[in-house]
N, C-alpha and C positions, 0 to 999 in steps of 0.2 A: 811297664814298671808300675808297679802301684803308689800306693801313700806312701810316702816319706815319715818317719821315725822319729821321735824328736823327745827328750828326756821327760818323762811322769808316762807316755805313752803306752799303751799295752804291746805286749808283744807276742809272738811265737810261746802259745801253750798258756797264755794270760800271767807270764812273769809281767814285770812292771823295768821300762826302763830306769833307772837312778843312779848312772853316773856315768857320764861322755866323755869320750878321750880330747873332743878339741873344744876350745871355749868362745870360737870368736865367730860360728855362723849359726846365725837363728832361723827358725820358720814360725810365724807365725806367736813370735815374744819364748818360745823353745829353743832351748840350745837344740840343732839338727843330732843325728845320732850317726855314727860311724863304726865300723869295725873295731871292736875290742871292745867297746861299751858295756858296761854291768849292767845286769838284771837283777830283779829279784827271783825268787824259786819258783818254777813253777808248779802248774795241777797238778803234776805228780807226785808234789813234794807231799802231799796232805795226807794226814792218816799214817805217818809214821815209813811210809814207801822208802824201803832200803835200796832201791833202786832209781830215787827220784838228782836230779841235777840242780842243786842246791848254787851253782857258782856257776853258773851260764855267762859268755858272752856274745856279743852279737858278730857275725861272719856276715860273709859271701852275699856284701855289700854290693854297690853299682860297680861296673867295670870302665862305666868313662863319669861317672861323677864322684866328684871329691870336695872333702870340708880339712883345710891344715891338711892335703897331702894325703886324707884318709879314706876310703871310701865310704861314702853317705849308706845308712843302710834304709830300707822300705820295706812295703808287708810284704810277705812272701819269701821274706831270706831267711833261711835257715842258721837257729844258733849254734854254738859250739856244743 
């Protein structure tokens, strides 16, 4: 497993994490991040790319760790 994810955090393609689905576990003064979590757009988005994923969320989070029931996500998971 790698790092753990946690809200302003970079993510998958350099979106930015900025808004968590749960509010009540931290790491490190961070809200932790979990599946369904919003991003910002990533590298792709630049330049006009009519192909780029402007409304990313975060997936295929831990299979035995959870924050509210959700699973935590870390680098290396893939977004939606």
């Amino acid at each position: 497993m790698g790092a753990a994810h946690r809200d302003g955090d970079l993510n998958t393609d350099n979106g930015v994490l900025n808004s968590v689905l749960q509010s009540t576990v931290f790491c490190n003064g961070s809200l932790l991040s979990v599946d369904g979590s919003s991003r910002t757009s990533d590298d792709s988005c630049t330049g006009g790319n009519p192909h780029c994923s402007p409304n990313l969320k975060t997936a295929n989070g831990s299979s035995n760790v959870f924050a509210e029931g959700i699973a935590v996500n870390y680098s290396g998971n893939a977004d939606t």
